[in-house]
Every structure is written in C-alpha cells, then in structure tokens.
C-alpha positions as CSV (number, residue, x, y, z in Angstrom):
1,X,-19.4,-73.3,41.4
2,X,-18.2,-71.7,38.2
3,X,-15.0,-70.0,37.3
4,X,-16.8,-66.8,36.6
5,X,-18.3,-66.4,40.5
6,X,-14.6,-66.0,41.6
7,X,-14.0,-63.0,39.3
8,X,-15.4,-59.4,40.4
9,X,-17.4,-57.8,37.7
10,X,-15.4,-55.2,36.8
11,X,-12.5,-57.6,35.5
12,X,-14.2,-60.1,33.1
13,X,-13.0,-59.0,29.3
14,X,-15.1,-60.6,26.5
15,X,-13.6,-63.1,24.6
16,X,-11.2,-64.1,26.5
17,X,-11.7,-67.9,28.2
18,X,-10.2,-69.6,31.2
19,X,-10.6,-73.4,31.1
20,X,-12.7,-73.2,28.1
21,X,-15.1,-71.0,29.2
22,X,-16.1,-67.4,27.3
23,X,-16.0,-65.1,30.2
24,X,-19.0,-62.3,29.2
25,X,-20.5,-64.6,27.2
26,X,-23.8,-62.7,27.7
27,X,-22.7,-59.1,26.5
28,X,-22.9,-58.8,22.6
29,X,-19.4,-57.7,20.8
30,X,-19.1,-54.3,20.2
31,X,-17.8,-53.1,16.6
32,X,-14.8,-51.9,16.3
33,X,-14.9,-47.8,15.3
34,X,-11.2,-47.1,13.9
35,X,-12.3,-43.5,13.0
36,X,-13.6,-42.0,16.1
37,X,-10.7,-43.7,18.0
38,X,-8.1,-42.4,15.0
39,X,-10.0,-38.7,15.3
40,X,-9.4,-39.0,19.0
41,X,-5.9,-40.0,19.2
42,X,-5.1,-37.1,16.8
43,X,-6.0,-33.9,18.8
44,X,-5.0,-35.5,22.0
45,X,-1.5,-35.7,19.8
46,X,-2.1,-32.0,18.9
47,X,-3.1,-31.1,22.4
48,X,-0.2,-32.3,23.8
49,X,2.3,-31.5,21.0
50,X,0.8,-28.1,19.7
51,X,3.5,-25.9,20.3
52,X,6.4,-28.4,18.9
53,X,4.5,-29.0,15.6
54,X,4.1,-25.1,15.1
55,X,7.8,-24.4,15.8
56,X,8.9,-27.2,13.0
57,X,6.3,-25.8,10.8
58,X,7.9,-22.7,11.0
59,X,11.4,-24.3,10.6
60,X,10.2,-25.7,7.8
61,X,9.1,-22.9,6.0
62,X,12.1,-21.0,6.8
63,X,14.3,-23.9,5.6
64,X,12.6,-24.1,2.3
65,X,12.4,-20.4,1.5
66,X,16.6,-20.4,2.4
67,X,16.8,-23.4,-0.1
68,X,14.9,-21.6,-2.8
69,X,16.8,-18.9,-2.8
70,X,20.0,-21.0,-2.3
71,X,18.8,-22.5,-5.2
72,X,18.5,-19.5,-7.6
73,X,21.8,-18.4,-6.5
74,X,23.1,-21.2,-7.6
75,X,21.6,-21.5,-10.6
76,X,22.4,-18.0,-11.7
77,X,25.8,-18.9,-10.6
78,X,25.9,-22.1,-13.0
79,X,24.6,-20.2,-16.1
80,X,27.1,-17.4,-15.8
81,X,29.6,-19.6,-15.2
82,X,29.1,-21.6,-18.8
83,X,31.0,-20.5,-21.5
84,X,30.2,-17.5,-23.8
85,X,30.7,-16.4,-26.7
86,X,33.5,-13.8,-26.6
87,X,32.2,-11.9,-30.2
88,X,28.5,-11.6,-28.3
89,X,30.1,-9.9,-25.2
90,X,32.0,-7.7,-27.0
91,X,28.8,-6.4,-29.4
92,X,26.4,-5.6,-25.5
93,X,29.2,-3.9,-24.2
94,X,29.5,-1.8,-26.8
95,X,25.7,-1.1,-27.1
96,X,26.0,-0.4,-22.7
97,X,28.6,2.1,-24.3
98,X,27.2,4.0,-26.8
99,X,24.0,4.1,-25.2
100,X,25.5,5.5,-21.9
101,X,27.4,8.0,-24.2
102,X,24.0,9.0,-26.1
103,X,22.3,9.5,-22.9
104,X,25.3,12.0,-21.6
105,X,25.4,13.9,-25.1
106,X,21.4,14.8,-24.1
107,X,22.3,15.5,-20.5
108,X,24.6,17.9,-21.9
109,X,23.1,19.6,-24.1
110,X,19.9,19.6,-22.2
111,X,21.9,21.8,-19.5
112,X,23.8,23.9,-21.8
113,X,20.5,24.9,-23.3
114,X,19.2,25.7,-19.6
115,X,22.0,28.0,-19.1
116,X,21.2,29.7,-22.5
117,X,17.8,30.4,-21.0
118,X,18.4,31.0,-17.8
119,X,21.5,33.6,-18.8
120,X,19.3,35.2,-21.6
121,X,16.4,35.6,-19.2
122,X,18.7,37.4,-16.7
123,X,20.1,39.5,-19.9
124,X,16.4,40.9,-20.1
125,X,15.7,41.4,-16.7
126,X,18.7,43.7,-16.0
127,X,18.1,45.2,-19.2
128,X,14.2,46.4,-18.3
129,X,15.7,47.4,-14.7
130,X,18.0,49.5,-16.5
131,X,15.6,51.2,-18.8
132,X,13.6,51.5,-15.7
133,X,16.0,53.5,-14.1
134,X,17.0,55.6,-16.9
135,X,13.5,56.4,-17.1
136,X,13.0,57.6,-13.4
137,X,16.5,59.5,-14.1
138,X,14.4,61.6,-16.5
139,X,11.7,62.2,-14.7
140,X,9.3,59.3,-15.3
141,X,7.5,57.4,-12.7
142,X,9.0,53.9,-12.0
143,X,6.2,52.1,-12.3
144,X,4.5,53.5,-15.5
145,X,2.2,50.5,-16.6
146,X,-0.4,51.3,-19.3
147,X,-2.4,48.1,-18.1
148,X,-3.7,48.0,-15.1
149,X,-2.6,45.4,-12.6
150,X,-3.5,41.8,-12.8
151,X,-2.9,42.0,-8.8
152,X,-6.2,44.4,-8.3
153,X,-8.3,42.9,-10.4
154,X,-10.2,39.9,-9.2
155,X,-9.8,37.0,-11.5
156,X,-13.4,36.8,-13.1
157,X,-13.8,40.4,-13.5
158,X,-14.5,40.9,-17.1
159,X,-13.8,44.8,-18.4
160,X,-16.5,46.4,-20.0
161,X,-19.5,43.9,-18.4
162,X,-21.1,45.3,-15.5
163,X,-22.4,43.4,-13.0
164,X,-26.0,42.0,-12.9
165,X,-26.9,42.1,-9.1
166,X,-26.0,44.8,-6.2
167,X,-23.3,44.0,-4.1
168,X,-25.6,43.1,-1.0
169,X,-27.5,41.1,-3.1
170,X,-27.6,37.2,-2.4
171,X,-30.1,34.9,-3.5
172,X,-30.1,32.7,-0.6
173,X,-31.3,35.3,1.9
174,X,-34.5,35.9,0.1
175,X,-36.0,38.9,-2.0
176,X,-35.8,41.9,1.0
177,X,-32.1,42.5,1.8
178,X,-31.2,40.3,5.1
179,X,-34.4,40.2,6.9
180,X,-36.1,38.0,5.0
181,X,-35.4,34.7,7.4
182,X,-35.7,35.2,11.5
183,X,-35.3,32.2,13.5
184,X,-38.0,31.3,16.4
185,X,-37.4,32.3,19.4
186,X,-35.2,30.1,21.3
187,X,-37.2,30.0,24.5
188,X,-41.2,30.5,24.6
189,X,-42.8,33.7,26.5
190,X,-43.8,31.7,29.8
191,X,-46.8,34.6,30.7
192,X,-46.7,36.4,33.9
C-alpha cells in the first residue's frame, strides 16, 4: 500500500514528498504567471481601498498646492528682506511721485476744461432762450425755424428727389396692386 492511497485527492500539493516520494508526480508543473497574479492583486487592492486612496490623493494635492504657495511667500519674503541699495529706493520713489503728481495735473485740468464747456454751453443756452423770449415779447412766434424739422422728416428722404414708385406699390405682391397672390382654398368643395 502506498503513502499516496491514504491521502484524499483534494490534498496532494506537487512537489512536495513524504518519505521520499513526489506526491502528484503525474500532473505537469504549471508556470508560474507573476503578471496576471500582480494585475489581480492590484484592483482587488483598489477594490477594497478605493475610497482611501482618492481621499489621500486629494490630501496630496491640497498639501502640495499649500506648499507652493507657502513657498512663494516665502521666497518673496527672502528677496525683500535682502539688502538694498538705499540711492535705488530713493530714485523709484520719486519716479511713483512725480508720475502720480503728472497724472493729477491731467485729472485737473481735464475737469477744469469740462467745466469750461459745460458752463459755456449753459451761457448759450440761456442766452438763445432769452432771445427767444424777447422775440415772442415782440410779437414773433417762438418757434420761428427757417428749416424745417429734422423730427418730420424721415431720415432718407432726400429734398428735391421725388419718389420712384406709388406709395401702395411693393414689388413682392406682384404687378396688380394686392391681388395678385390668393391662397387655395383651405378645404376642398366636397359636392352636394
């Protein structure tokens, strides 16, 4: 009786000998496949693990945009805080100064020179309502305008060019007037 009779099937591993013997001795070895298996192992990790490894991701990013900018502070920080030369400061803050000063001069005269207009425009306008009024004082009408107004004439009216069509004229509708297009009728006769 051999040693393999007292095992059941199920529990005989290859390679592996008691007293000598290769238990499975008639099954060929099967490669080894480190891909697959590596493959495997890795979304069963994921699977499991999915929600921690996006949370650290997102730590992660966070943490490295806070130490970027942490970083540029402090690097602003470290080049201001070297020493300068005193003459150099002294020369941009009085260009800041003088250009600041330029810029006001223009603001002010550029509102000054508003006023101007805006009081000399007001000068005229009372001055044509007062010659208006003296003229209605003497008998004139208040409104006497050589020209006519701009208000009743339509803005491509030319004077002096009369018009080409009449004014029930329109191209679209055909050459007689507005009966030249009649649509069929909507429902047929049906006889009776």
């Amino acid at each position: 009786r051999s040693i393999r009779q007292g095992f059941p099937r199920s529990h005989t591993y290859v390679g592996t000998s008691v007293m000598g013997q290769y238990l499975g001795a008639d099954r060929p070895l099967e490669s080894p496949s480190v891909f697959p298996d590596l493959l495997h192992s890795g979304f069963e990790f994921v699977a499991r693990n999915g929600w921690f490894i996006l949370i650290g991701v997102v730590v992660l990013f966070l943490l490295w945009r806070v130490s970027s900018h942490l970083y540029d502070l402090y690097d602003n920080w470290r080049e201001s805080s070297k020493k300068k030369d005193p003459d150099v400061l002294l020369s941009q803050q009085d260009a800041i100064i003088a250009s600041r000063e330029r810029l006001q001069n223009m603001v002010i005269q550029d509102s000054q020179s508003a006023e101007e207009r805006r009081k000399d425009l007001e000068k005229r306008r009372s001055e044509e309502r007062s010659e208006k009024w003296e003229g209605h004082r003497l008998g004139k009408r208040l409104n006497n305008n050589k020209e006519p107004s701009r208000k009743s004439q339509k803005p491509n009216d030319k004077p002096g060019k009369p018009k080409p069509y009449r004014n029930e004229y329109n191209p679209l509708m055909g050459s007689g007037g507005g009966a030249g297009f009649t649509p069929r009728r909507r429902f047929p006769q049906q006889g009776g």
